[in-house]
PQR file with spaces between the fields and no chain letter, atoms N, CA, C, O and H, PARSE charges and radii, in Angstrom:
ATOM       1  N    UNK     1       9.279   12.986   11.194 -0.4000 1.5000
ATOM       2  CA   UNK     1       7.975   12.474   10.807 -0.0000 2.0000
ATOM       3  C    UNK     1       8.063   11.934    9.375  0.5500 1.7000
ATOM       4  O    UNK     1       8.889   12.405    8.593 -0.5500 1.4000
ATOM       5  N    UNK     2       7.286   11.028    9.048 -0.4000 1.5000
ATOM       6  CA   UNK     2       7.411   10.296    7.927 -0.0000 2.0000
ATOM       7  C    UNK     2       6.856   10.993    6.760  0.5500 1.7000
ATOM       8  O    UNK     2       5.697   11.297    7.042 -0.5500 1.4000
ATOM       9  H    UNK     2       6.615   10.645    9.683  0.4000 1.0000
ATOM      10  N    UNK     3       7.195   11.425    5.443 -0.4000 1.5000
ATOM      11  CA   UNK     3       5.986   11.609    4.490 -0.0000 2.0000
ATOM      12  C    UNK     3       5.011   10.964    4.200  0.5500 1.7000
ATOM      13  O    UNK     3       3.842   11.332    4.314 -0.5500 1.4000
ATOM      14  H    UNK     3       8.137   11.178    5.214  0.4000 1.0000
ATOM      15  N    UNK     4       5.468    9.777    3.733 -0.4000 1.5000
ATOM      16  CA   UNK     4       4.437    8.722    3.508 -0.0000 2.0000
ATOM      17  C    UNK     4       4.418    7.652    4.264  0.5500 1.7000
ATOM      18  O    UNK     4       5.625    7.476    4.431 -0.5500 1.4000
ATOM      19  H    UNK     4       6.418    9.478    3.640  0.4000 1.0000
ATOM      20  N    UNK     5       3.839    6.741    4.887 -0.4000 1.5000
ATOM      21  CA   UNK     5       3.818    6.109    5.447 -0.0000 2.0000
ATOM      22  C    UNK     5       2.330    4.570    5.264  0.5500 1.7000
ATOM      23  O    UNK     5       1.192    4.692    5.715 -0.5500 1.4000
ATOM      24  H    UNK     5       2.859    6.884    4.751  0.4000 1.0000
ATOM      25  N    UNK     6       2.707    3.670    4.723 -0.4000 1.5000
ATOM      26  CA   UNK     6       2.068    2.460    4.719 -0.0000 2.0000
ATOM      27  C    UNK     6       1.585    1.521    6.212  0.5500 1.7000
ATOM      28  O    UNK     6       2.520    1.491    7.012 -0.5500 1.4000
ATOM      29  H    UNK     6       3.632    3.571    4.357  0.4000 1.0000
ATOM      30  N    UNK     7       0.646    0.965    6.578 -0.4000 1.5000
ATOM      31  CA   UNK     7       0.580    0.206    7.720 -0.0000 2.0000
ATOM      32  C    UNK     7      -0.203   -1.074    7.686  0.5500 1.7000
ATOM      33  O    UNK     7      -1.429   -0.995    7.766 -0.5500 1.4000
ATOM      34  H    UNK     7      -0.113    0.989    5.928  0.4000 1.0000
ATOM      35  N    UNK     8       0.393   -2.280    7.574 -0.4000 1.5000
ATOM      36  CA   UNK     8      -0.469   -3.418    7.338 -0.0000 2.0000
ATOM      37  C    UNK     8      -1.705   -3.293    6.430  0.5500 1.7000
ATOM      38  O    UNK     8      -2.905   -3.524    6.575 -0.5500 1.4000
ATOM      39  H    UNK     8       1.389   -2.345    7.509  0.4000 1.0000
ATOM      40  N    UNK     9      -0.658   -2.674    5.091 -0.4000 1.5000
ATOM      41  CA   UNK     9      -2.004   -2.933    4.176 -0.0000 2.0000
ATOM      42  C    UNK     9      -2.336   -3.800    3.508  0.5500 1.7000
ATOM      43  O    UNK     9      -1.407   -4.600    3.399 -0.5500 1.4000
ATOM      44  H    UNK     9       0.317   -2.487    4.972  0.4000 1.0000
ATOM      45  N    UNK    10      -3.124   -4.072    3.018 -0.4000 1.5000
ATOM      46  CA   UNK    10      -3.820   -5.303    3.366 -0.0000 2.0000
ATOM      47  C    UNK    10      -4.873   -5.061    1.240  0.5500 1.7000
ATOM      48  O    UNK    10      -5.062   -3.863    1.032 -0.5500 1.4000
ATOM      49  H    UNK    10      -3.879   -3.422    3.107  0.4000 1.0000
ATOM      50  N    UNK    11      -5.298   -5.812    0.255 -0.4000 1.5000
ATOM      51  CA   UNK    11      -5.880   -5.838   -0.360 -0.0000 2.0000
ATOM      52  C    UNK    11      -6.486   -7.253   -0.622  0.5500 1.7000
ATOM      53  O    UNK    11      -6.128   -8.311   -0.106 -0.5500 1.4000
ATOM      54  H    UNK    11      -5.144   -6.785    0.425  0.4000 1.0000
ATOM      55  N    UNK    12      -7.356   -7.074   -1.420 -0.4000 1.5000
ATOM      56  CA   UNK    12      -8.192   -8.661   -1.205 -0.0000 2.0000
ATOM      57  C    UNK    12      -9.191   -8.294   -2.431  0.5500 1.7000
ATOM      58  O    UNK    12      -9.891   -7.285   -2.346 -0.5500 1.4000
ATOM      59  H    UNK    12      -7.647   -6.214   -1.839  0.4000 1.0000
ATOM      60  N    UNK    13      -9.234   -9.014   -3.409 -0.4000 1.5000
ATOM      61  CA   UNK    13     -10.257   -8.916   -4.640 -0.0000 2.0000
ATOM      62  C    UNK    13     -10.998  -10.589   -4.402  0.5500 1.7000
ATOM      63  O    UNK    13     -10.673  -11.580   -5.055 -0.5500 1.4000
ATOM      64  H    UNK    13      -8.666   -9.833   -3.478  0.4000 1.0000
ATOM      65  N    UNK    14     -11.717  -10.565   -3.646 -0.4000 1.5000
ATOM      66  CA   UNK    14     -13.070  -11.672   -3.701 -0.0000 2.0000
ATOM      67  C    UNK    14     -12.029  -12.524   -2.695  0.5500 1.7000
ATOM      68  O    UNK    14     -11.599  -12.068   -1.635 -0.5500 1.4000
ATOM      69  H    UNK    14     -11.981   -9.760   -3.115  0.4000 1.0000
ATOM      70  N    UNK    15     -11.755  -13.658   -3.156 -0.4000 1.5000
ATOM      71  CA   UNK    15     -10.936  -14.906   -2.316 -0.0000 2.0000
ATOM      72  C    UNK    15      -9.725  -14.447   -3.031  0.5500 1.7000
ATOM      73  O    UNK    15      -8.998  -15.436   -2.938 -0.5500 1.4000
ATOM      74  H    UNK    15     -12.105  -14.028   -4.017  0.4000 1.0000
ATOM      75  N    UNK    16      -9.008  -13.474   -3.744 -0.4000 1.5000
ATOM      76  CA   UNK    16      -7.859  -13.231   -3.782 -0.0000 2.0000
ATOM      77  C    UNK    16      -7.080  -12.108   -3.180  0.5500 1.7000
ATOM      78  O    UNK    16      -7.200  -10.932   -3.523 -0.5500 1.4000
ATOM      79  H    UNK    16      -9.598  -12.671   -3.819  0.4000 1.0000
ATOM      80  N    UNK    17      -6.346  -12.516   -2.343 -0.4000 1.5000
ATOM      81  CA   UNK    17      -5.194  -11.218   -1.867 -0.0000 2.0000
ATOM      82  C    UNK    17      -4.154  -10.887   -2.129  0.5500 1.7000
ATOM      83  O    UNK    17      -3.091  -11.425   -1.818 -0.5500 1.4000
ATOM      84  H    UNK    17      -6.249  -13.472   -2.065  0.4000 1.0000
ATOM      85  N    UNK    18      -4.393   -9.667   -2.924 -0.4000 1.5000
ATOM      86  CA   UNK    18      -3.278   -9.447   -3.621 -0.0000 2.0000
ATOM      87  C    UNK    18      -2.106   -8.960   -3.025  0.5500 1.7000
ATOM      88  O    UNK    18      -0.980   -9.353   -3.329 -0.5500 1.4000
ATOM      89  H    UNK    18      -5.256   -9.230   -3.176  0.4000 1.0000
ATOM      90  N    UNK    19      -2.359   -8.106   -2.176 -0.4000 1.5000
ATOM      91  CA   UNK    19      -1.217   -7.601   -1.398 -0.0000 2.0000
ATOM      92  C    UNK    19      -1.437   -7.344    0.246  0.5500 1.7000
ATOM      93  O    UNK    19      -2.201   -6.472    0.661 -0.5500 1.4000
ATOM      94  H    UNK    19      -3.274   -7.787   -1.929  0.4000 1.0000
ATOM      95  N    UNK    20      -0.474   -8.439    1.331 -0.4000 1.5000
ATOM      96  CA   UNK    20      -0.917   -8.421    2.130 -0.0000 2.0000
ATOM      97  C    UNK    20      -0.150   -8.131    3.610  0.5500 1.7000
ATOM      98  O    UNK    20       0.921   -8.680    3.868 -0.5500 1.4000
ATOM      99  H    UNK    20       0.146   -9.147    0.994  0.4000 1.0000
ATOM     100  N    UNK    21      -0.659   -7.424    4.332 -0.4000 1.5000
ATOM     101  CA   UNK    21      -0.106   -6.759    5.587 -0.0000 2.0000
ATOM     102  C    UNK    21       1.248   -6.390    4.996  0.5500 1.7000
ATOM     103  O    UNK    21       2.215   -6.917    5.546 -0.5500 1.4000
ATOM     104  H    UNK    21      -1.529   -6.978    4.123  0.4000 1.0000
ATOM     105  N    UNK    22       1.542   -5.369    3.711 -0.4000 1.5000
ATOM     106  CA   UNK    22       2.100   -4.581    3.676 -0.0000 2.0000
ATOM     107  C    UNK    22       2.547   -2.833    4.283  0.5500 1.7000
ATOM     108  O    UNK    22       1.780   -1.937    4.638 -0.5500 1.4000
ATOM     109  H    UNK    22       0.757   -4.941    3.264  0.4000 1.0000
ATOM     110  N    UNK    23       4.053   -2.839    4.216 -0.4000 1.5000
ATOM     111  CA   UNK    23       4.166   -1.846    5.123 -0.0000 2.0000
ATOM     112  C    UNK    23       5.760   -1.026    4.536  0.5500 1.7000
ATOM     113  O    UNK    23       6.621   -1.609    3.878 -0.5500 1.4000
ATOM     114  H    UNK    23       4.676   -3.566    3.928  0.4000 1.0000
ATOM     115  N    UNK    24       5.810    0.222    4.923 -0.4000 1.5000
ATOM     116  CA   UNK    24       6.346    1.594    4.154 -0.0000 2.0000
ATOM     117  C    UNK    24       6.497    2.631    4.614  0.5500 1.7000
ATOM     118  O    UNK    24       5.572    3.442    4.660 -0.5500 1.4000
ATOM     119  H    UNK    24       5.110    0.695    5.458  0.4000 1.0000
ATOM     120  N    UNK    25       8.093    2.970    5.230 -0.4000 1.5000
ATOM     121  CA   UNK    25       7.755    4.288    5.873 -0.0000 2.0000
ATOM     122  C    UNK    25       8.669    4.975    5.108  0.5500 1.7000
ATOM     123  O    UNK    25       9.821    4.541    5.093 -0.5500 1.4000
ATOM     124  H    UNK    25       8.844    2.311    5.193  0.4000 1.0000
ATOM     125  N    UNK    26       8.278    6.391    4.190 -0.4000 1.5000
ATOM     126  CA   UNK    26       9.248    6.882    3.501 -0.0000 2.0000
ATOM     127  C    UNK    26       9.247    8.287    3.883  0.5500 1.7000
ATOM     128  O    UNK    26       8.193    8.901    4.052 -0.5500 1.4000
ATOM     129  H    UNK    26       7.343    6.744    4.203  0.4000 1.0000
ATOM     130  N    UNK    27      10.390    8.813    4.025 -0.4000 1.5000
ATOM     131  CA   UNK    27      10.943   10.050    5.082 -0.0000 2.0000
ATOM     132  C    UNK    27      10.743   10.912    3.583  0.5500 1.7000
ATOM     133  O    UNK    27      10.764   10.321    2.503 -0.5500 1.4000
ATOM     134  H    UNK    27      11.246    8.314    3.888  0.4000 1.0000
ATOM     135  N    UNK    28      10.522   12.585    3.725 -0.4000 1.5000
ATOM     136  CA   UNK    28      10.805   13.224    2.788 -0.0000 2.0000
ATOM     137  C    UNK    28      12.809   13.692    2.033  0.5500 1.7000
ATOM     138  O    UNK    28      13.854   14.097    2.543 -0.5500 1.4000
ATOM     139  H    UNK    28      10.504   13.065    4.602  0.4000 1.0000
ATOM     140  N    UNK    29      12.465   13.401    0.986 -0.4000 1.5000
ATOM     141  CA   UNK    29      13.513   13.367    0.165 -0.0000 2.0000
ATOM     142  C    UNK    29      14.414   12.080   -0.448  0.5500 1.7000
ATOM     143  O    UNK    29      15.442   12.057   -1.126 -0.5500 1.4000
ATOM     144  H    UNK    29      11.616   13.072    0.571  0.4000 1.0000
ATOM     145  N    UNK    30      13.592   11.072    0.080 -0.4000 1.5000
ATOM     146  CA   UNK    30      13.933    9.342    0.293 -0.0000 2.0000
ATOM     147  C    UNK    30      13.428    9.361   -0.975  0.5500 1.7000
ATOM     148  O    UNK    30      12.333    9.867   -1.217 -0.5500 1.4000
ATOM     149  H    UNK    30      12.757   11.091    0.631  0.4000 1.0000
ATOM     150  N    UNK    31      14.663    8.467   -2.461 -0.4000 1.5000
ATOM     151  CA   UNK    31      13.763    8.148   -3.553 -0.0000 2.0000
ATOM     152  C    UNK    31      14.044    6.234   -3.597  0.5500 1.7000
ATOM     153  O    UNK    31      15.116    5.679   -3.839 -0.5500 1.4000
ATOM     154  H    UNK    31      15.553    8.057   -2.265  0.4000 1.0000
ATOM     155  N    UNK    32      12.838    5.630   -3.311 -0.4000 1.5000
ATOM     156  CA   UNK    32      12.661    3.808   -3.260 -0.0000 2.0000
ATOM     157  C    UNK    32      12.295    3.556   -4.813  0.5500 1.7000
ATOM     158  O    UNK    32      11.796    4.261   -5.691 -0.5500 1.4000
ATOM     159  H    UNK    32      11.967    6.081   -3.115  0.4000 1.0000
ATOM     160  N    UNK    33      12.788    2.178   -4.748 -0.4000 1.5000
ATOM     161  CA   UNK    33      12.050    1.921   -5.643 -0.0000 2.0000
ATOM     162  C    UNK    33      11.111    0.371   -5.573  0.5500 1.7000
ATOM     163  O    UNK    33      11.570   -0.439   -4.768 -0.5500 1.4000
ATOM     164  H    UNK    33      13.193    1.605   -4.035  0.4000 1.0000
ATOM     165  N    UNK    34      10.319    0.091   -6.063 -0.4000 1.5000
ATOM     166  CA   UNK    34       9.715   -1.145   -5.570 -0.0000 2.0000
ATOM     167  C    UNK    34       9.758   -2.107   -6.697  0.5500 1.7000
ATOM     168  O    UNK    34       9.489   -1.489   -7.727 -0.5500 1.4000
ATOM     169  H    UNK    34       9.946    0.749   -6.717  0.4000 1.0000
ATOM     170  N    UNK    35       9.894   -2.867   -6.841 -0.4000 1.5000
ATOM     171  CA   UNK    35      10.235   -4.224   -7.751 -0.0000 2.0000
ATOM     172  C    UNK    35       9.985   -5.959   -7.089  0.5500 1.7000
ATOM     173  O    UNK    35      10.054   -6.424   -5.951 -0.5500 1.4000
ATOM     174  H    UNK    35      10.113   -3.369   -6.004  0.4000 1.0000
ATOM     175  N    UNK    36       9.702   -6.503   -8.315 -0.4000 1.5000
ATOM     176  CA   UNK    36       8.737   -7.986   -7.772 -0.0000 2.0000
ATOM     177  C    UNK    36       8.730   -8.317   -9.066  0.5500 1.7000
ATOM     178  O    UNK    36       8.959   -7.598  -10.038 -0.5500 1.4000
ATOM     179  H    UNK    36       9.646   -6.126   -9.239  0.4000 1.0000
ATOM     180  N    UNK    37       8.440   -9.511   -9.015 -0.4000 1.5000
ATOM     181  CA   UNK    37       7.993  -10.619   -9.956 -0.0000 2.0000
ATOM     182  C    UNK    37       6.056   -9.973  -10.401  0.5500 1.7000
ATOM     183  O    UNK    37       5.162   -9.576   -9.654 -0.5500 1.4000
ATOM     184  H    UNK    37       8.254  -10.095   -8.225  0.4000 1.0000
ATOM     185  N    UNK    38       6.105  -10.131  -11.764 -0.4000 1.5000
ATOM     186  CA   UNK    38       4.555   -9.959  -12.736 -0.0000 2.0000
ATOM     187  C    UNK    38       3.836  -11.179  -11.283  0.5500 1.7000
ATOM     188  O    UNK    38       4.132  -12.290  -10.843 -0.5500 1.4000
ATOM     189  H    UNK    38       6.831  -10.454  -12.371  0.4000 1.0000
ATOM     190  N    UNK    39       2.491   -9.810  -10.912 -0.4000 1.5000
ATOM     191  CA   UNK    39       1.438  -10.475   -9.664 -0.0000 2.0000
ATOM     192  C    UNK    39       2.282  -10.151   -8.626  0.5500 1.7000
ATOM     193  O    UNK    39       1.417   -9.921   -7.780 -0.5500 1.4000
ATOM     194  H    UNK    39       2.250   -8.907  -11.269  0.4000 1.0000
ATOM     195  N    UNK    40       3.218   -9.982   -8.118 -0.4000 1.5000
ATOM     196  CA   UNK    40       3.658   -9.494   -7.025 -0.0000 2.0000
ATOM     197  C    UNK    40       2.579   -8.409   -6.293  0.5500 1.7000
ATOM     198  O    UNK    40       2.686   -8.150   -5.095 -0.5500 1.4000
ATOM     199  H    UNK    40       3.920  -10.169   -8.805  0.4000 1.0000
ATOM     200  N    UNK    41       1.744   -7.927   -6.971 -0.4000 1.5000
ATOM     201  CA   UNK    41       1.502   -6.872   -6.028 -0.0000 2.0000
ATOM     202  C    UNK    41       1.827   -4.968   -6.407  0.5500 1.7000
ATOM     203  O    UNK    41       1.304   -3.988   -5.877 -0.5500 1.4000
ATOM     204  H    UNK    41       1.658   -8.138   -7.944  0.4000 1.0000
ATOM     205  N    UNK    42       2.739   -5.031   -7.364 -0.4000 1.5000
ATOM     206  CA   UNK    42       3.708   -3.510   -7.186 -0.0000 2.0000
ATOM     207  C    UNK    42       2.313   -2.550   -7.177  0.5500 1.7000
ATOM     208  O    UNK    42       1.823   -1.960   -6.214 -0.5500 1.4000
ATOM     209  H    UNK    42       3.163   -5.827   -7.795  0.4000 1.0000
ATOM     210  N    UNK    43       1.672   -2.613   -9.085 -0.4000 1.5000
ATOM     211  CA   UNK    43       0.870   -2.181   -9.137 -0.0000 2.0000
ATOM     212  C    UNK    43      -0.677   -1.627   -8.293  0.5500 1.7000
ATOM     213  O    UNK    43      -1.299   -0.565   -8.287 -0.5500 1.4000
ATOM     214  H    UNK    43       2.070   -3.093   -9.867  0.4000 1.0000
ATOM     215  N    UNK    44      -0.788   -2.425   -7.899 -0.4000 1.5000
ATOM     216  CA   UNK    44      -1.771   -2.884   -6.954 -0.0000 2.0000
ATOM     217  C    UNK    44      -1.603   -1.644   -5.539  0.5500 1.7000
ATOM     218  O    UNK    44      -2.403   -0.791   -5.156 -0.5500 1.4000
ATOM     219  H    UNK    44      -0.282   -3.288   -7.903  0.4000 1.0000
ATOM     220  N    UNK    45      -0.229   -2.005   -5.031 -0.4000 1.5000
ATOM     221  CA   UNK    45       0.034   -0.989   -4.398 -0.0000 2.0000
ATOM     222  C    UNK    45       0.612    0.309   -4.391  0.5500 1.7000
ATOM     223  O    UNK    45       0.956    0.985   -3.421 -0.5500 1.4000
ATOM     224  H    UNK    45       0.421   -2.699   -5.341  0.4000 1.0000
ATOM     225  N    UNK    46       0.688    0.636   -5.955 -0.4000 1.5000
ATOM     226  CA   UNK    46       0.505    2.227   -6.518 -0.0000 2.0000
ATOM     227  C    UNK    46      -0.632    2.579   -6.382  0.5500 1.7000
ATOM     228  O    UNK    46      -0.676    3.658   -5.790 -0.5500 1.4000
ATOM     229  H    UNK    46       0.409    0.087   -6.742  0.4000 1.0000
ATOM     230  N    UNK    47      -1.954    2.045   -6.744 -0.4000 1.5000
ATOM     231  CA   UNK    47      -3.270    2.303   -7.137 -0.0000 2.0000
ATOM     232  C    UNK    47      -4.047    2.328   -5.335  0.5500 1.7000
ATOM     233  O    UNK    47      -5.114    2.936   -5.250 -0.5500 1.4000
ATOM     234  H    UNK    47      -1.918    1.169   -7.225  0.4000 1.0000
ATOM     235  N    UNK    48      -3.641    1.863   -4.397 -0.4000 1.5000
ATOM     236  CA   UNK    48      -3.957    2.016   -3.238 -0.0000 2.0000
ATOM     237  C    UNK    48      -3.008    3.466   -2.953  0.5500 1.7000
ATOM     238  O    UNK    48      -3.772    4.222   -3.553 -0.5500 1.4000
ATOM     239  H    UNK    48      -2.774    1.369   -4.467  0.4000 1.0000
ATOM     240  N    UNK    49      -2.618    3.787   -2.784 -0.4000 1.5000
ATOM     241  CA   UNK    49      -1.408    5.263   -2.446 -0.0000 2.0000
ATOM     242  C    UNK    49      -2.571    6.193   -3.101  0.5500 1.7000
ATOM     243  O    UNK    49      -3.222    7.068   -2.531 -0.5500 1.4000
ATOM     244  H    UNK    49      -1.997    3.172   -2.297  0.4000 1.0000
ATOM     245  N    UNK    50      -2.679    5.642   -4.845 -0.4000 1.5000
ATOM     246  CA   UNK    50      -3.648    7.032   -5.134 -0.0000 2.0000
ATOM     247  C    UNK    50      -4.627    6.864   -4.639  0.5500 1.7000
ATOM     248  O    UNK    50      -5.246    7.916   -4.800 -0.5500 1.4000
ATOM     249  H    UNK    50      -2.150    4.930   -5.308  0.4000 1.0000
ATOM     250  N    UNK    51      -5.623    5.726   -3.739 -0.4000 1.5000
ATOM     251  CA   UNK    51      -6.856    5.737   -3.740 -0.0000 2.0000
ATOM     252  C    UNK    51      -7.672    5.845   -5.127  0.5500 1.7000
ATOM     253  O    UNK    51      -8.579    6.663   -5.284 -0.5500 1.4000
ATOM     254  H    UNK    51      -5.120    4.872   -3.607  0.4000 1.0000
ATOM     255  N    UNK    52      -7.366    5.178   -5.851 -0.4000 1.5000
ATOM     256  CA   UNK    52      -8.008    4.045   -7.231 -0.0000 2.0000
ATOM     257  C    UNK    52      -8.110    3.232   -6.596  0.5500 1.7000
ATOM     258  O    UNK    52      -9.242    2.985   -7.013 -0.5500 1.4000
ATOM     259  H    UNK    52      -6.629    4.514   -5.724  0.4000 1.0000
ATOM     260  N    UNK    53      -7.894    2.188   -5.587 -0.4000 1.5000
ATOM     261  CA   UNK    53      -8.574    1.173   -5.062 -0.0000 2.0000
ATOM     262  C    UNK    53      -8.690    1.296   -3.292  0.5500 1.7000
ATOM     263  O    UNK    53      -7.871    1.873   -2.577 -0.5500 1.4000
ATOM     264  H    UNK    53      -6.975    2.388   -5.248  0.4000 1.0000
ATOM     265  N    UNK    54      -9.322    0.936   -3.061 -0.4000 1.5000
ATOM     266  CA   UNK    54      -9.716    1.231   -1.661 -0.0000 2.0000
ATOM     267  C    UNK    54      -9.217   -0.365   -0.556  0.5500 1.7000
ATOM     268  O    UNK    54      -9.221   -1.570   -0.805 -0.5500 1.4000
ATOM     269  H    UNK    54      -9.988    0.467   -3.642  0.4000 1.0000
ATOM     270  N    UNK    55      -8.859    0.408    0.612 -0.4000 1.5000
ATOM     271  CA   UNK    55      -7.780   -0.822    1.390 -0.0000 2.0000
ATOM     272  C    UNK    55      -9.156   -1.779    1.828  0.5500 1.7000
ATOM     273  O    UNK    55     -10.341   -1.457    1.914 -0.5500 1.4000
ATOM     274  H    UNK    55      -8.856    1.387    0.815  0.4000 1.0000
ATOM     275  N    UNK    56      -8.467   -3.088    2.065 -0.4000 1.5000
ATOM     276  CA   UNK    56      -9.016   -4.108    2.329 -0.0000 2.0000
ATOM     277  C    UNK    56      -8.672   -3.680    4.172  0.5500 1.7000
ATOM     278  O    UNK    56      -9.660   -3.622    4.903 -0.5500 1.4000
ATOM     279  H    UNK    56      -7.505   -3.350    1.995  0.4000 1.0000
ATOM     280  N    UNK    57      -7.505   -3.453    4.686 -0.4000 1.5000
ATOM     281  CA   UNK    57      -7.121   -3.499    5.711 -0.0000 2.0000
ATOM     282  C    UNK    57      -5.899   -2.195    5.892  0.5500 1.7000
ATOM     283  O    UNK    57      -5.478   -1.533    4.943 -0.5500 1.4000
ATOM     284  H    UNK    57      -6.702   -3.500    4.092  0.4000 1.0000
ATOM     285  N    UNK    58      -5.432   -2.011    7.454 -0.4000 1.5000
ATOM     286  CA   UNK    58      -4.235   -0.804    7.398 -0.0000 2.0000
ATOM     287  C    UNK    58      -5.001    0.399    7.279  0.5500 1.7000
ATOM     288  O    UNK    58      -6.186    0.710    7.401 -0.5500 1.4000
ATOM     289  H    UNK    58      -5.774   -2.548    8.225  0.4000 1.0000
ATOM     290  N    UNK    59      -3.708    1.083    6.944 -0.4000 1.5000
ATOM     291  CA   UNK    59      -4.213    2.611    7.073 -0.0000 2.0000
ATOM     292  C    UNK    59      -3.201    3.017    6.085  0.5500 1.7000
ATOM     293  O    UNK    59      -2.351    2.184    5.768 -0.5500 1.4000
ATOM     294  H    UNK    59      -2.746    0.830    6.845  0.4000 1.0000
ATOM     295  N    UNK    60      -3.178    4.356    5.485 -0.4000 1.5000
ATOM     296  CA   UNK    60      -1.988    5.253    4.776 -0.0000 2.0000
ATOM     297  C    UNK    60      -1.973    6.243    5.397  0.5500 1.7000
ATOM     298  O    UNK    60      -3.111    6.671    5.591 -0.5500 1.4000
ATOM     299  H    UNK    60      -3.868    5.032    5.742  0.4000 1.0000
ATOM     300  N    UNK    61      -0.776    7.153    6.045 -0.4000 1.5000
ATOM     301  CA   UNK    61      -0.616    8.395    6.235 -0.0000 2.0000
ATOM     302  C    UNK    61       0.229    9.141    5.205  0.5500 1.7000
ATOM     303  O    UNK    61       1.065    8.610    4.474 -0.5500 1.4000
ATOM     304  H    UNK    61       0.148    6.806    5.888  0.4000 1.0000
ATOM     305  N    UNK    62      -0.114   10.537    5.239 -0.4000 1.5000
ATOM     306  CA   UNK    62       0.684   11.205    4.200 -0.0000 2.0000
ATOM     307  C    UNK    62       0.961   12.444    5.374  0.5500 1.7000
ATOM     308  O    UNK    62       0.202   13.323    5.781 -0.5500 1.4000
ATOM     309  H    UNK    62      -0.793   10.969    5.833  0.4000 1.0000
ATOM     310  N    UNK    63       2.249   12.148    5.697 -0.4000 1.5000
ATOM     311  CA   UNK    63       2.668   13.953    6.935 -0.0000 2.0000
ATOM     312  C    UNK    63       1.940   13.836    7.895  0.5500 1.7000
ATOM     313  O    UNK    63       1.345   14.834    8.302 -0.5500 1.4000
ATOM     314  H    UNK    63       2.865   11.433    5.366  0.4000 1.0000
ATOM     315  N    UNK    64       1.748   12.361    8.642 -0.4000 1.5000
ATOM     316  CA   UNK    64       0.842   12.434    9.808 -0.0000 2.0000
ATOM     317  C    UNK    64      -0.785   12.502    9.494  0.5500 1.7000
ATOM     318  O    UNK    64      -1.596   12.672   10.405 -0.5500 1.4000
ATOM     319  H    UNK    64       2.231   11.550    8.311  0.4000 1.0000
ATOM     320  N    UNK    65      -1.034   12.404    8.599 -0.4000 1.5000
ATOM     321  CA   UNK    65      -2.577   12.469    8.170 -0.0000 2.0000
ATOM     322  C    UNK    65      -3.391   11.485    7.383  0.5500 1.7000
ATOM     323  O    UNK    65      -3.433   11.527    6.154 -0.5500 1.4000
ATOM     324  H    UNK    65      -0.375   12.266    7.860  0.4000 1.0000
ATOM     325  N    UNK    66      -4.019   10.624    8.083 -0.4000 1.5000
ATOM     326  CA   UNK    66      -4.998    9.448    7.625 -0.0000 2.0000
ATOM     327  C    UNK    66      -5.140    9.998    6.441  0.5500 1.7000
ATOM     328  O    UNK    66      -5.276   11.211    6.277 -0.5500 1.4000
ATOM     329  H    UNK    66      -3.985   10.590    9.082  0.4000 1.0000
ATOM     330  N    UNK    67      -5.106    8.696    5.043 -0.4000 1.5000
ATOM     331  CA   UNK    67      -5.796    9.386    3.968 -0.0000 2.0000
ATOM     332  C    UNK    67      -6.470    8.013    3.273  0.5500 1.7000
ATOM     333  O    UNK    67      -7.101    7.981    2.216 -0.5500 1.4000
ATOM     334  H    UNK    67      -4.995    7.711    5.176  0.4000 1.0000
ATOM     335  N    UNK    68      -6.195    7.012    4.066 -0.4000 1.5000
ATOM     336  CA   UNK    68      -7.382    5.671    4.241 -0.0000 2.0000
ATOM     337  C    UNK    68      -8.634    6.029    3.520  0.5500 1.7000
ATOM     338  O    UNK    68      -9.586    5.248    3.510 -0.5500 1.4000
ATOM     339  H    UNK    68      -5.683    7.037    4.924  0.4000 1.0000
């Protein structure tokens, strides 16, 4: 089972989308790292994981458990 897990997520600030039908399945003990070009998105999709911003689209699981 996955720890964390991303599913077509999706963000959108007015007519801008910042990060879109993104997706992430990270097993426990897995260390990623995420990297992009300044506006890529990275940030954006730290602050969705904590729920500081709320999904446009998708879902997040954490151990099998919606936390959308």
């Amino acid at each position: 089972m996955s720890l964390l897990k991303l599913e077509q997520v999706t963000k959108r600030f007015g007519g801008l989308t910042a990060v879109s039908d993104f997706n992430l399945d990270l097993q426990e003990g897995e260390l990623v790292g995420l990297i992009g070009p300044n506006g890529a998105g990275k940030t954006t999709v730290f602050n969705l994981i904590t729920n500081t911003y709320y999904l446009s689209e998708g879902k997040i699981l954490f151990e099998g458990k919606d936390i959308t």
